[in-house]
DRENROKE-961106 format. One record per residue (C-alpha): residue number from 1; chain; x, y, z. Coordinates in pm, 1 decimal, padded with zeros to 6 digits. Layout:
SITE  resi  chain         x         y         z
SITE   NUM      A         X         Y         Z
...
//
This chain:
SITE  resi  chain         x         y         z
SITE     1      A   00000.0   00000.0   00000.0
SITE     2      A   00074.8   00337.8  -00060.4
SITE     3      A   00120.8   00658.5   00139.0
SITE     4      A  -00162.3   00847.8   00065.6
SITE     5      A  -00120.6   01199.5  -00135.2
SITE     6      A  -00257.1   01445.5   00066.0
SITE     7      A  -00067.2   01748.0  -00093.6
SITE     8      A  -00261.3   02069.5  -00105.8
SITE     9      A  -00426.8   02208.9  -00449.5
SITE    10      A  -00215.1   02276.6  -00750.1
SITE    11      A  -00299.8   02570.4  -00988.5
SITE    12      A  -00581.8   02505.9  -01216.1
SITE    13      A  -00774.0   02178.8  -01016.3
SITE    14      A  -01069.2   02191.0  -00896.1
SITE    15      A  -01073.0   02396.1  -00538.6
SITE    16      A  -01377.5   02242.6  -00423.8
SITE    17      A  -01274.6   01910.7  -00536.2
SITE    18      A  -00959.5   01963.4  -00342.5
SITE    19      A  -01076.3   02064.4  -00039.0
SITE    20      A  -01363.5   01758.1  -00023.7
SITE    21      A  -01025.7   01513.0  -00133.0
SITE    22      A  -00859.2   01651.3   00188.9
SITE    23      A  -01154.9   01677.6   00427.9
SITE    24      A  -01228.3   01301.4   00332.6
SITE    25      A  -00813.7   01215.8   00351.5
SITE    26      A  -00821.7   01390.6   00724.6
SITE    27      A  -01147.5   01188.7   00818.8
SITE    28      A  -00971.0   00880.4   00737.7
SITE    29      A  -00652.1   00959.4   00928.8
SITE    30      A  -00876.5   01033.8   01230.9
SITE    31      A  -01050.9   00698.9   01233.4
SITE    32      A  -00742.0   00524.8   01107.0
SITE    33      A  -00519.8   00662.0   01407.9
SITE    34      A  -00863.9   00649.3   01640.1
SITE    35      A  -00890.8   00231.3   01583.9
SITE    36      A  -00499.5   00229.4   01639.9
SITE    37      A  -00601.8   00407.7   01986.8
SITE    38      A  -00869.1   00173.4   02042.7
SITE    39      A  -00660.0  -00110.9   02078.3
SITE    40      A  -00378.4   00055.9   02271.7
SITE    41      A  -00627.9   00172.6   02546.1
SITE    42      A  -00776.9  -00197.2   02487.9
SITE    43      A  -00441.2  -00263.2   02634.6
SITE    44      A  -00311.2  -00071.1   02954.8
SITE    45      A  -00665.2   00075.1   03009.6
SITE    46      A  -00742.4  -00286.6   03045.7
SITE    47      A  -00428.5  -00365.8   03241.3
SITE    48      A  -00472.6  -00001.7   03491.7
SITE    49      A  -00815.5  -00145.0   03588.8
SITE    50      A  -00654.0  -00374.9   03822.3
SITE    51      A  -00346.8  -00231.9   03904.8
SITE    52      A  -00447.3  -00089.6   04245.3
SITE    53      A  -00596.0  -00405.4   04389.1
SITE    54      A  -00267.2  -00640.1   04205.1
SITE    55      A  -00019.0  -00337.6   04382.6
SITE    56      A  -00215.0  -00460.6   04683.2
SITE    57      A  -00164.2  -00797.5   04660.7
SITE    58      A   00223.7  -00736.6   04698.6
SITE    59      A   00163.3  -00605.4   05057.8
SITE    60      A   00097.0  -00239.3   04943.0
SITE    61      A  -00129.6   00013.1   05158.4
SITE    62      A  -00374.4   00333.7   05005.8
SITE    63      A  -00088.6   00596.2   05033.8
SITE    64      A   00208.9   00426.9   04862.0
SITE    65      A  -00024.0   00284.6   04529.6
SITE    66      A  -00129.0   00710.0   04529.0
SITE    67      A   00219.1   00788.0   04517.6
SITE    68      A   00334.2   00507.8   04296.7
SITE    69      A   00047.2   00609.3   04067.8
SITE    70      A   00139.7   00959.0   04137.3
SITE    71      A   00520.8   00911.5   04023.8
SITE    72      A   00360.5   00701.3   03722.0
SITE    73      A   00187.5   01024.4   03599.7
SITE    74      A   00447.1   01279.5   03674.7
SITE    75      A   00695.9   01079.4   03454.5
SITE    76      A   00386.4   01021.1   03226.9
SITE    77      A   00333.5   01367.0   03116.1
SITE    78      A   00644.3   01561.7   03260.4
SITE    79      A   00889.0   01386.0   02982.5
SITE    80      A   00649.5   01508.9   02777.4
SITE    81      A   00792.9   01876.0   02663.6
SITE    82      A   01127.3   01675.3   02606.0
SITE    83      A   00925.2   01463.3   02380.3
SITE    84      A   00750.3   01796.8   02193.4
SITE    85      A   01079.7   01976.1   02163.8
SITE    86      A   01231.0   01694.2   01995.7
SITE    87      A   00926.9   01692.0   01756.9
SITE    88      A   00923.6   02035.7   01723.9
SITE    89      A   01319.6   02064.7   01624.6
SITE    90      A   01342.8   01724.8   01430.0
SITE    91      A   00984.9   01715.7   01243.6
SITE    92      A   01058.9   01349.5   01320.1
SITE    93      A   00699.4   01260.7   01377.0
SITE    94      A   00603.9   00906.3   01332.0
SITE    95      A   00967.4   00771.2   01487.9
SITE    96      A   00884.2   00933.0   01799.8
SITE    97      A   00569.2   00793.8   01831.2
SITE    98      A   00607.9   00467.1   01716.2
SITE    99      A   00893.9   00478.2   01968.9
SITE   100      A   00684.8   00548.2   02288.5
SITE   101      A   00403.2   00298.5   02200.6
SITE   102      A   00647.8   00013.4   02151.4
SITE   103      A   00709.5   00075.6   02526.6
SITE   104      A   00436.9   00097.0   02596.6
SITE   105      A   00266.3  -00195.3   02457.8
SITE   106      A   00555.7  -00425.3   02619.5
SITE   107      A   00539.6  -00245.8   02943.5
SITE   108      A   00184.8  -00445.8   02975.0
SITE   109      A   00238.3  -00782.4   02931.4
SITE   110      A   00556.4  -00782.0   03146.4
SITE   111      A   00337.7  -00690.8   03441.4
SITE   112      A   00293.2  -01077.9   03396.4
SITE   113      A   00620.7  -01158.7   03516.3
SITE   114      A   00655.0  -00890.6   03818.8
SITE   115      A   00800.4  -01070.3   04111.8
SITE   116      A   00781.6  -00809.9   04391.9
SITE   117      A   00637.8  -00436.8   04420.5
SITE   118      A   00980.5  -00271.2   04303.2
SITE   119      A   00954.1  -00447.5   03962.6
SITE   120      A   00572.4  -00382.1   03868.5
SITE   121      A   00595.9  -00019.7   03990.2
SITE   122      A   00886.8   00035.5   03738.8
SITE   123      A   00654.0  -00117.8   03464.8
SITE   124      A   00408.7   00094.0   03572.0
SITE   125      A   00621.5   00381.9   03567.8
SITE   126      A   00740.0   00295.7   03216.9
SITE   127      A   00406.0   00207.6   03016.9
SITE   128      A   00301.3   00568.4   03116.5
SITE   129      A   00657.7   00657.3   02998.8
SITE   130      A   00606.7   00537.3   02651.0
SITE   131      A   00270.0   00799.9   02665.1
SITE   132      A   00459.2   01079.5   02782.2
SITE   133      A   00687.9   01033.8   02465.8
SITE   134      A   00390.6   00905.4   02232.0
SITE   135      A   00141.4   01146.5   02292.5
SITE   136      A   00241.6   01503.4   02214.5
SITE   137      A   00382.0   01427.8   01835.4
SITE   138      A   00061.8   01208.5   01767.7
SITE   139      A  -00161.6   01472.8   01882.6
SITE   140      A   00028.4   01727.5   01626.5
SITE   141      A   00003.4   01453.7   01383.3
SITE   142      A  -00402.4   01441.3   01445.4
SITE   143      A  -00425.3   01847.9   01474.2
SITE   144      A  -00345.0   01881.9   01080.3
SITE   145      A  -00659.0   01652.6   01017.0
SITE   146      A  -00849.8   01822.8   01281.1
SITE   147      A  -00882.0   02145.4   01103.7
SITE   148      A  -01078.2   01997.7   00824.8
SITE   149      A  -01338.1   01851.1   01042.8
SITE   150      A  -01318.8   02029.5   01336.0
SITE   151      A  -01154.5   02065.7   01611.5
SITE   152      A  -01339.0   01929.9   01874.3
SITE   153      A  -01536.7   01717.7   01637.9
SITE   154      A  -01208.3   01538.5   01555.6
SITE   155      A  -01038.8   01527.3   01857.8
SITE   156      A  -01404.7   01379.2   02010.2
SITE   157      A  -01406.7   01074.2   01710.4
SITE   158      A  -01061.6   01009.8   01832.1
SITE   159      A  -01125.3   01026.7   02184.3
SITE   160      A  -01463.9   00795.8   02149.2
SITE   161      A  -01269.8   00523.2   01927.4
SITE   162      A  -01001.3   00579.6   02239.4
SITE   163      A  -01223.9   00499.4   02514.3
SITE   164      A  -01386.5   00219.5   02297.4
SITE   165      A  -01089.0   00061.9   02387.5
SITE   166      A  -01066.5   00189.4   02764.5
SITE   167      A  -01414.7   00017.0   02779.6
SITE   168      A  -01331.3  -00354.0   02638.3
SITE   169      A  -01042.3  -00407.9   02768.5
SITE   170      A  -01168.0  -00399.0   03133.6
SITE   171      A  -01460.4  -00589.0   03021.3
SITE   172      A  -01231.4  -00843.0   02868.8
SITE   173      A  -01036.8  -00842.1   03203.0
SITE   174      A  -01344.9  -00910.1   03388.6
SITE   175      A  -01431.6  -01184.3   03204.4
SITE   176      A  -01098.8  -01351.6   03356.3
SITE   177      A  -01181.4  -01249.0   03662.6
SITE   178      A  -01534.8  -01436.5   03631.5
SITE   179      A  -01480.3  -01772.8   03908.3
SITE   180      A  -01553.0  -01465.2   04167.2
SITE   181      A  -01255.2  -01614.4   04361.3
SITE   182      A  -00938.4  -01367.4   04231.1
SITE   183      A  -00565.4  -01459.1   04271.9
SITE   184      A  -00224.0  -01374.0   04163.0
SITE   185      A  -00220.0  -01579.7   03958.6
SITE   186      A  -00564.4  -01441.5   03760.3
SITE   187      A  -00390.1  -01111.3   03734.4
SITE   188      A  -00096.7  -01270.5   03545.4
SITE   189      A  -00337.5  -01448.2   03304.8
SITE   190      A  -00518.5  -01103.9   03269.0
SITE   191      A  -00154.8  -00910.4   03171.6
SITE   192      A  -00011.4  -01177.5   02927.2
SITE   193      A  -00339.8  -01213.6   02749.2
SITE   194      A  -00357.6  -00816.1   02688.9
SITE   195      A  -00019.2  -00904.7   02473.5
SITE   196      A  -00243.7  -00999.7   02219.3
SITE   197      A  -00430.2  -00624.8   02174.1
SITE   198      A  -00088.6  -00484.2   02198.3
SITE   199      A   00000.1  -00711.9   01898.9
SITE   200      A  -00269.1  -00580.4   01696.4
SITE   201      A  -00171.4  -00206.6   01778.7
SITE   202      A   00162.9  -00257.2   01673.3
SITE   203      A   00095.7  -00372.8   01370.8
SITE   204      A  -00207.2  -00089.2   01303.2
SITE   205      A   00083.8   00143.4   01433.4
SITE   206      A   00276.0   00006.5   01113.3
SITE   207      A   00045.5   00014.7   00868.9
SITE   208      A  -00055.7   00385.7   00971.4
SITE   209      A   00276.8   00482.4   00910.6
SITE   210      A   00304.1   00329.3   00569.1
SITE   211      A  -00038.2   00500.5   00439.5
SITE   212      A  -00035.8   00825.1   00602.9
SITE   213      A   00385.1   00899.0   00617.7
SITE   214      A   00342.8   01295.8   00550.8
SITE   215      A   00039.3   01365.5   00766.1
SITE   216      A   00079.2   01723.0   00822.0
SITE   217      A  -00031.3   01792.9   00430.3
SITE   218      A  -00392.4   01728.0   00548.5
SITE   219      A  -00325.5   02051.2   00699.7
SITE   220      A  -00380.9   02330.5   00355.5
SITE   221      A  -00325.6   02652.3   00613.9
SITE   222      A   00025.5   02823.4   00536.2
SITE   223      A   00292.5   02831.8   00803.2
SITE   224      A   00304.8   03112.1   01056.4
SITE   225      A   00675.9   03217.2   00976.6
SITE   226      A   00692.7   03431.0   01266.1
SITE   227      A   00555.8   03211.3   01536.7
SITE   228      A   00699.0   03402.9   01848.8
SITE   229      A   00632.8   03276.2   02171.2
SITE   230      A   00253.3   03089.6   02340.1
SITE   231      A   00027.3   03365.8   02369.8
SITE   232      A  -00098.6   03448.1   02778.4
SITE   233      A  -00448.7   03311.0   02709.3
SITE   234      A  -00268.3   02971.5   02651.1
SITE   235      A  -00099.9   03003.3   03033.1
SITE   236      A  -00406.3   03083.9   03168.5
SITE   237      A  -00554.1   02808.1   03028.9
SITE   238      A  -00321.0   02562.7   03164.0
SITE   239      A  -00311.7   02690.3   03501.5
SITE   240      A  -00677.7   02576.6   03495.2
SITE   241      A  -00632.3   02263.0   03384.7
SITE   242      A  -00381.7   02238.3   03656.4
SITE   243      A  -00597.7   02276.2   03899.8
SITE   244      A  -00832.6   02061.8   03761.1
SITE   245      A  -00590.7   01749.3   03745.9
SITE   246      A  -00506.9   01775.4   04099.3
SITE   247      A  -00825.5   01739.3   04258.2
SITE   248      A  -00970.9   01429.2   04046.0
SITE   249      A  -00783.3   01193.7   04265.7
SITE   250      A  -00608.0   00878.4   04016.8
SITE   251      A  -00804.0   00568.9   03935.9
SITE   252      A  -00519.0   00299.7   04114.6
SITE   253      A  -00637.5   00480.2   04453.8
SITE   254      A  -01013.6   00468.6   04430.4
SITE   255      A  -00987.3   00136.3   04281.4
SITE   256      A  -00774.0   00042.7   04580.3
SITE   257      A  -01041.6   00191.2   04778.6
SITE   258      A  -01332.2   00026.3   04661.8
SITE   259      A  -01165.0  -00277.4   04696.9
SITE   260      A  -01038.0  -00237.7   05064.6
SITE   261      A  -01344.3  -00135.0   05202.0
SITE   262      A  -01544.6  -00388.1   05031.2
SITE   263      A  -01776.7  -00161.2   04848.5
SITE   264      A  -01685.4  -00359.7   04546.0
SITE   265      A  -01563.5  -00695.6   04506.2
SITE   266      A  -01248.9  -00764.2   04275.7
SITE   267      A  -01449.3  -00926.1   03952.8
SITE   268      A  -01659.6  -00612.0   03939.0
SITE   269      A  -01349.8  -00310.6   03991.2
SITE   270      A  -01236.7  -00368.3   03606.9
SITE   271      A  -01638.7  -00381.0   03531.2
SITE   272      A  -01672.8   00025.7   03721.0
SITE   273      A  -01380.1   00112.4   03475.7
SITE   274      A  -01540.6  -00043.7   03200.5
SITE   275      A  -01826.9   00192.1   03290.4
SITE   276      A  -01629.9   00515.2   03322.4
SITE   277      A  -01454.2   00466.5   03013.9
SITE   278      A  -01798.0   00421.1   02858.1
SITE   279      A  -01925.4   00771.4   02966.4
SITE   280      A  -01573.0   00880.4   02891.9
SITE   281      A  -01627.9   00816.0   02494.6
SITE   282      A  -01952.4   00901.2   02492.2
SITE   283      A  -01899.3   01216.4   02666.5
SITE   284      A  -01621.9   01279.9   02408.6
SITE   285      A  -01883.1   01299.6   02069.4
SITE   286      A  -02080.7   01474.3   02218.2
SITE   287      A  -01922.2   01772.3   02395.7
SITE   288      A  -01634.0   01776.2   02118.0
SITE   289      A  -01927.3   01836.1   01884.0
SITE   290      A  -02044.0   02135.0   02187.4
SITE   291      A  -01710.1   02283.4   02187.7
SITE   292      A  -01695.1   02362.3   01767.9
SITE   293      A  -02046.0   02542.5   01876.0
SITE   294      A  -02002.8   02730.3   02189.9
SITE   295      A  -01584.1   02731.8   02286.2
SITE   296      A  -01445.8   02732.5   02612.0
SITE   297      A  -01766.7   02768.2   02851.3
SITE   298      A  -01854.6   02380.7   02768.1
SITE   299      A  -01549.5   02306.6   03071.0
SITE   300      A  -01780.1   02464.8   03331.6
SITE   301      A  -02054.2   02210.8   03340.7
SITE   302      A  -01767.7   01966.4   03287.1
SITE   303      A  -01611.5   02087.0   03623.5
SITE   304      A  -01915.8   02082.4   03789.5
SITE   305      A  -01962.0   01680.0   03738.1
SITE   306      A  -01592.7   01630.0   03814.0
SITE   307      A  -01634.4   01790.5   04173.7
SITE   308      A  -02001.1   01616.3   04181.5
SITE   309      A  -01799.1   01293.0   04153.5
SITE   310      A  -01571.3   01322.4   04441.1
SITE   311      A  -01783.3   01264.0   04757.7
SITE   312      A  -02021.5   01050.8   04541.0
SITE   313      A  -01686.8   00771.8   04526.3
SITE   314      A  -01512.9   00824.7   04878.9
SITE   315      A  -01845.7   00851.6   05073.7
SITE   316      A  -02077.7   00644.5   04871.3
SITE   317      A  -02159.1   00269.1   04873.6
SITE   318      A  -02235.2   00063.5   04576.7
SITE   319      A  -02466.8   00298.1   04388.2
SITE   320      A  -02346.7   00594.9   04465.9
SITE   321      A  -01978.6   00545.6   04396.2
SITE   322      A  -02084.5   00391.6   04027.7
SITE   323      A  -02265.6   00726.2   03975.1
SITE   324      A  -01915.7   00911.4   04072.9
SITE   325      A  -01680.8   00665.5   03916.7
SITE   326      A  -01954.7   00779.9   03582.8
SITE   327      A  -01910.1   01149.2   03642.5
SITE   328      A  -01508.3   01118.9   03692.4
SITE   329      A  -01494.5   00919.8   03419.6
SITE   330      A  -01696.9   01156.5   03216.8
SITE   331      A  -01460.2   01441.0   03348.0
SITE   332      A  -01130.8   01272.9   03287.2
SITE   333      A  -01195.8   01156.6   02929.2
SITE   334      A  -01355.0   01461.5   02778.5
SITE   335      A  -01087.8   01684.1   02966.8
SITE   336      A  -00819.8   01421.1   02757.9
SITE   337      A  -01039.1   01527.4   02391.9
SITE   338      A  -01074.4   01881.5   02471.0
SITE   339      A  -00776.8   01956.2   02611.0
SITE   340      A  -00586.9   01925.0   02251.8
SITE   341      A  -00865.6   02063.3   02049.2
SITE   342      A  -00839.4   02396.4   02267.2
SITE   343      A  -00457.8   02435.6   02225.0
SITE   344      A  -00491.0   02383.3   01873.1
SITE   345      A  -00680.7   02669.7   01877.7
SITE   346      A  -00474.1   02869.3   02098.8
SITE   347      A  -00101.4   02857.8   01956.5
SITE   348      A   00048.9   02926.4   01596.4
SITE   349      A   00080.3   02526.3   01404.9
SITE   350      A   00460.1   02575.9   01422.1
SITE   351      A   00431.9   02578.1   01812.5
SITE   352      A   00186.5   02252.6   01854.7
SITE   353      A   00394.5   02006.1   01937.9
SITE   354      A   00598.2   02228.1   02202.9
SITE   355      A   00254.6   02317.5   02337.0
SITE   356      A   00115.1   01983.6   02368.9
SITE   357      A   00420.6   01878.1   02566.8
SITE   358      A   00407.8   02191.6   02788.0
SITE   359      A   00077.9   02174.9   02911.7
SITE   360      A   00085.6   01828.2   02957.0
SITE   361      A   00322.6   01793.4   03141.9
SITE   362      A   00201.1   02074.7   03353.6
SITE   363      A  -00153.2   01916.2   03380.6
SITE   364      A   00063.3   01566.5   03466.3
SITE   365      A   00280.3   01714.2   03718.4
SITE   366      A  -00048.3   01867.1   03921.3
SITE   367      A  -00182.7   01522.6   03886.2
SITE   368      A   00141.2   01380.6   04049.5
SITE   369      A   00111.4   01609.4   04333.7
SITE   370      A  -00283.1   01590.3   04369.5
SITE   371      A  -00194.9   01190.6   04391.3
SITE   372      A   00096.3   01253.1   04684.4
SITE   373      A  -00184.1   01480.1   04849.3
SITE   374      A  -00493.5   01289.2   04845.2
SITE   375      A  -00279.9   00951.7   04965.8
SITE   376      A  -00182.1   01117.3   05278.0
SITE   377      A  -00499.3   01280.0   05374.1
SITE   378      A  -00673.7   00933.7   05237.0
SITE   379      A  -00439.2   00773.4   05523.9
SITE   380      A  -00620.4   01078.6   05760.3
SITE   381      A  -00974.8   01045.6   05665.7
SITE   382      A  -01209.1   01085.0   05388.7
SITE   383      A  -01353.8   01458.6   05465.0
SITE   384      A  -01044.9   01591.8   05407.8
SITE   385      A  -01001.9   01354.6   05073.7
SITE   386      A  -01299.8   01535.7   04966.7
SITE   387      A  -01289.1   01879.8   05065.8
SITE   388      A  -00974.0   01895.5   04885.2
SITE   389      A  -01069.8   01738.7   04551.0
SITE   390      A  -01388.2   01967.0   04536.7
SITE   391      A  -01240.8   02287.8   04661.0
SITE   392      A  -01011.3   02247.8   04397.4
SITE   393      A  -01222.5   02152.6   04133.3
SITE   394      A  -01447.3   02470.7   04172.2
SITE   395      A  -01125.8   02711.8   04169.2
SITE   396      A  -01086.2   02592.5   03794.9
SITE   397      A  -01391.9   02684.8   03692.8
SITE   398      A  -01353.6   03169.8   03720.2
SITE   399      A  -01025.9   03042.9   03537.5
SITE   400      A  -01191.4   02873.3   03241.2
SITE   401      A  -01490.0   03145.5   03240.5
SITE   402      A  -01201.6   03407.8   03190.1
SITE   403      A  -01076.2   03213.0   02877.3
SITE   404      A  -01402.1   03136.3   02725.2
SITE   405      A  -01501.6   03499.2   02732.7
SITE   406      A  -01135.9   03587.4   02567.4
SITE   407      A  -01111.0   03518.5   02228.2
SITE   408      A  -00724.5   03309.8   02190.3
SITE   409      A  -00503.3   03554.3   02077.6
SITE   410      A  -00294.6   03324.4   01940.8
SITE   411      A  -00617.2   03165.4   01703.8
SITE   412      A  -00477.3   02962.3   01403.7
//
C-alpha cells in the first residue's frame, strides 16, 4: 500500500474538489489513528483497571499505590515537553511515536512476570513513559486533520474510538476475573493475554505509518513564519487545567479503595472502569461536537460533574460510587479530547507540538502532586479527601470562564 497523497491544491484543479479530497483524507486519518487508539487503550486501560488491587496484593497500603500512581503520571506527562521539543526541532513525527508505544505496549504484558512491588511499579512507571513520549507528536500529527473537520469534532471521534478501547479491555479483564474467587495468579493471566491487543496495535501502528507517512499535508493553512512565543491566554488556560488534574484523585487509589473497604468486590473493579470509560467516549462525541459550537464555557458544566464525583466515590456505597466513578470518568476523558482541540486553537501550528508537551506535562505534574496529596490525607480520613478534591475543582472553573469569554489571541 501506498502513502496516501494528501498534498494541497495545484494551480488550475478543482478547489472544491480539493478541499472535499482533503476533508475526506483527514477523516480517514482520524478513524485510522482512532482504531490504532482503540486497541492501545484496549491494552493498559485494560491492564490499569486492576493495578491498584494487584499493587495490593504485593503487601501495598492506600498511600504508597497514590504515590506510585502519582510518580507514574508525573513521569507520564512531565517527559512530555522533552518529547515535543524533539518533535518540534526534528519534524521526526512518526519515529517518535512509534517509539513510545512500543514501550508501551511491552510495558503491559511484562506486568505478567513482576516478582515483587519494586519491579511492577517500574513497569508501571514505564508504560506511562512510553505515553509521555507518544502522545504530544501524535496529537500534532491528528491536529493537521483536525482542522478539516473540526476541532473538537475530531479530537471527540478520536477520543470515542479511544475509550472504545478503555471500555473492552476492562470488560475483557473481567471476564478472567469471572470464578468470583481472584488470585495472583488471575492477574498474570489477565496481563499476558492483553499481549495480544498490543500485537494488533503494533501492527495498526505500522500500517498507519506506511499510508499516512506525511500527515501534516492534510493541513492546507500556510505556516506562521513568525511564530513568536505561546500567547498568555494559553498560560491561563493551563493553570486551569492544573488545577483541575489535581483534585480528580487517580483511578489505582479509588480502585484500591473500593476494593479495601469492600464496596466492590475484585471481579466487578475492572467492570466500574469499564463503565467510566464508557461515559468517557460518549462524553467525548458529544461535547467535542459542543465545543466547535459554543468554545471554552462547555469546561464549566464539565467541572461541575468532576467535583459532583468526588464525595459521590469516597463517601458512597455501591450505587453511589458507580454514579461518581460515571461522572469522573466523564470528566477525565472529555478533559483528555478537549484539552488538545483547545490548544490547537490557541497557539500558531509551528508551536503545537511544544505546546502539547508543555501543558501536559504541567496538567501531569499537578496530577502527580494531587496523587501525593490525596494519599496522605486518604491515610487521615475521607472529609479531608474530599474537601480537597472539590475545593479544587471549583477554583478551575472563574479560570476557564475568563478564557471562554477571551477570544485566543494566538487563534490559528
Amino acid at each position: 500500500m501506498t502513502g496516501v497523497d494528501s498534498s494541497p491544491a495545484k494551480p488550475g484543479t478543482d478547489g472544491a474538489s480539493d478541499g472535499l479530497r482533503l476533508r475526506r483524507a483527514a477523516t480517514r486519518f482520524v478513524l485510522m489513528v482512532g482504531i490504532m487508539s482503540l486497541f492501545a487503550d484496549f491494552t493498559y486501560e485494560g491492564s490499569r483497571s486492576i493495578l491498584g488491587p494487584y499493587l495490593g496484593l504485593f503487601g501495598l497500603g492506600g498511600t504508597a499505590v497514590s504515590i506510585i500512581s502519582g510518580v507514574g503520571e508525573l513521569v507520564g506527562y512531565g517527559l512530555r515537553p522533552l518529547s515535543g521539543r524533539l518533535a518540534d526541532t526534528s519534524k521526526r513525527f512518526w519515529p517518535i511515536t512509534i517509539f513510545g508505544y512500543v514501550i508501551q505496549m511491552v510495558a503491559v504484558p511484562l506486568l505478567a512476570f513482576a516478582g515483587n512491588w519494586p519491579i511492577a511499579a517500574w513497569l508501571v512507571i514505564q508504560e506511562r513513559m512510553g505515553k509521555a513520549i507518544r502522545n504530544p507528536p501524535r496529537d500534532v500529527m491528528l491536529s493537521h486533520a483536525a482542522k478539516e473537520m473540526g476541532y473538537g469534532w475530531a479530537f471527540g471521534v478520536h477520543e470515542a474510538l479511544d475509550q472504545s478501547g478503555a471500555l473492552l479491555g476492562p470488560l475483557a479483564i473481567a471476564a478472567v476475573f469471572v470464578s468470583g474467587s481472584v488470585t495472583i495468579g488471575d492477574y498474570r493471566t489477565a496481563f499476558m493475554y492483553l499481549a495480544i491487543p498490543a500485537g494488533i496495535m503494533l501492527s495498526l501502528l505500522a500500517l498507519a505509518r506506511r499510508t499516512y507517512p506525511h500527515p501534516e499535508t492534510l493541513e492546507v493553512s500556510p505556516p506562521d513564519l513568525n511564530p513568536g512565543g505561546l500567547p498568555r491566554i494559553y498560560w491561563v488556560y493551563l493553570s486551569g487545567a492544573v488545577l483541575v488534574g489535581a483534585g480528580m484523585g487517580s483511578w489505582l487509589l479509588l480502585a484500591y479503595h473500593l476494593n479495601a473497604t469492600g464496596i466492590v468486590s475484585a471481579p466487578l473493579i475492572p467492570v466500574f472502569y469499564a463503565i467510566a470509560m464508557g461515559v468517557s467516549g460518549g462524553g467525548s462525541l458529544l461535547f467535542g461536537r459542543v465545543f466547535d459550537r459554543i468554545g471554552m464555557t462547555v469546561l464549566v458544566p464539565l467541572t461541575l460533574a468532576s467535583a459532583a464525583a468526588i464525595p459521590l466515590v469516597w463517601f458512597g456505597g455501591f450505587g453511589f460510587s458507580l454514579v461518581g466513578i460515571a461522572l469522573w470518568g466523564l470528566g477525565t476523558g472529555v478533559q483528555e479530547s478537549l484539552i488538545p482541540a483547545a490548544v490547537a486553537t490557541m497557539v500558531p501550528r509551528e508551536r503545537r507540538t511544544s505546546a502539547y508537551g508543555i501543558f501536559t506535562a504541567g496538567y501531569g505534574i499537578s496530577l502527580f502532586f494531587g496523587s501525593v496529596i490525596i494519599g496522605l490525607l486518604y491515610a487521615v480520613n475521607l472529609a479531608s479527601v474530599v474537601a480537597f478534591g472539590v475545593i479544587v475543582e471549583l477554583a478551575a472553573i472563574p479560570v476557564f470562564l475568563w478564557v471562554a469569554r477571551r477570544r485566543p489571541e494566538g487563534r490559528v
